[in-house]
C-alpha positions in Angstrom: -6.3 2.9 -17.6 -6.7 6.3 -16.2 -5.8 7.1 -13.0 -8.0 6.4 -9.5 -7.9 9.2 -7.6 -6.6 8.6 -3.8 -9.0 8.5 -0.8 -9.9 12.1 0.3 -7.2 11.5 3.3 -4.4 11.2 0.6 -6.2 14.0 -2.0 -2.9 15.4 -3.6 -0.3 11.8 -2.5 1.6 11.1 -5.3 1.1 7.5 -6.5 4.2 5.5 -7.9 3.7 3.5 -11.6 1.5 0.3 -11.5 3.6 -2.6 -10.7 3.4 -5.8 -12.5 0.9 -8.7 -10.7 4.4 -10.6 -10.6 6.0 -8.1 -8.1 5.0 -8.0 -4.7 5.0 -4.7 -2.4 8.3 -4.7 0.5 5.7 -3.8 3.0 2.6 -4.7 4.2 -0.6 -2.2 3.8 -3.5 -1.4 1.4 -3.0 -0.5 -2.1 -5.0 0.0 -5.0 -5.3 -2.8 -6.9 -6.2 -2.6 -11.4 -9.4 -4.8 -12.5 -10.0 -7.5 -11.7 -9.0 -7.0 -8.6 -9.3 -3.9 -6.3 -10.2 -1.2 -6.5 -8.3 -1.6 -2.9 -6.6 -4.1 -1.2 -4.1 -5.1 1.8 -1.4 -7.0 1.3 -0.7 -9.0 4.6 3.3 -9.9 3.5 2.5 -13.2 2.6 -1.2 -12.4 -0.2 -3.7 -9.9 -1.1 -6.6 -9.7 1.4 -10.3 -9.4 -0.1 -10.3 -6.2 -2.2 -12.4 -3.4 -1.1 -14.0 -0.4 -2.0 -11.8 2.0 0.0 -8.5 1.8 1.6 -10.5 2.5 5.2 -12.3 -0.8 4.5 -9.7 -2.9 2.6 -7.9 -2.2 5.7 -10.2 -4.6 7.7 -10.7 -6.9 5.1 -9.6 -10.4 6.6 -9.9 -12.9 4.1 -7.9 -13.3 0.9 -8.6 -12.0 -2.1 -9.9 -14.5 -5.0 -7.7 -12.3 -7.5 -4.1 -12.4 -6.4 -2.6 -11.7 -9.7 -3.5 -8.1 -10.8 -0.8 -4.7 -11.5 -1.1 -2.4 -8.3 0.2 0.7 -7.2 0.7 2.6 -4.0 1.6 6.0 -2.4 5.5 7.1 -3.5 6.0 8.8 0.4 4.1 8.4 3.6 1.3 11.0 4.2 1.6 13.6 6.3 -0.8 12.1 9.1 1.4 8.5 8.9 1.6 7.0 12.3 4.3 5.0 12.7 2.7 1.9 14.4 -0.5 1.1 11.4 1.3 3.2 8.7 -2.2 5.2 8.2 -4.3 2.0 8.0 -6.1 2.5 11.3 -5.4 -1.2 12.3 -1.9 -3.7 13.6 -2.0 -7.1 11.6 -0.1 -9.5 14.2 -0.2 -12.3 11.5 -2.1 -15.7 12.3 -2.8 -17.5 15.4 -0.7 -20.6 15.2 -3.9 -23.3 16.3 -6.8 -21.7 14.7 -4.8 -19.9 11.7 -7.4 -17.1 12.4 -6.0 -13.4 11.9 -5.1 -11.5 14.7 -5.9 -7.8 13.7 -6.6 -5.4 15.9 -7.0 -1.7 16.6 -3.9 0.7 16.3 -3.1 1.7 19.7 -1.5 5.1 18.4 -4.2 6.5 16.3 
């Protein structure tokens, strides 16, 4: 499969090896995703949100994805720009609300 290129705010990140669908990333945040799935998605800690088209929109995706199973990859060091409250994504996922199991996601306070 030859190599996506990263969105232009991470032209030049270095990407680490695609990961087996089996393995699951240590942090929450978008990644890019191989077909079928992708070519971006966020993985909340617990699944893989609806894929996306960029990282800027998988970011906001709220749903999950229908492909949960599918090798993905992500950046080897923060970027440059990383805040430290979103990690770069623009948004805060505070999990799901306990009565209507809706997600709470809102703007990143710091960016």
């Amino acid at each position: 499969m030859p190599p996506a290129s990263p969105s232009s705010r991470h032209q030049g990140a270095t990407l680490t090896p695609w990961f087996s669908p089996e393995a699951t990333p240590h942090h929450r945040g978008v990644y890019q995703r191989a077909f079928p799935a992708g070519p971006y998605s966020c993985w909340d800690g617990r699944q893989w949100r609806y894929d996306a088209v960029s990282p800027d929109m998988a970011a906001l995706q709220t749903a999950p994805s229908g492909v949960q199973a599918a090798r993905w990859r992500g950046l080897s060091e923060p970027p440059p720009e990383h805040c430290l409250t979103c990690r770069g994504h623009g948004v805060v996922d505070h999990g799901d609300d306990d009565a209507s199991r809706e997600p709470l996601i809102d703007p990143c306070p710091d960016c």
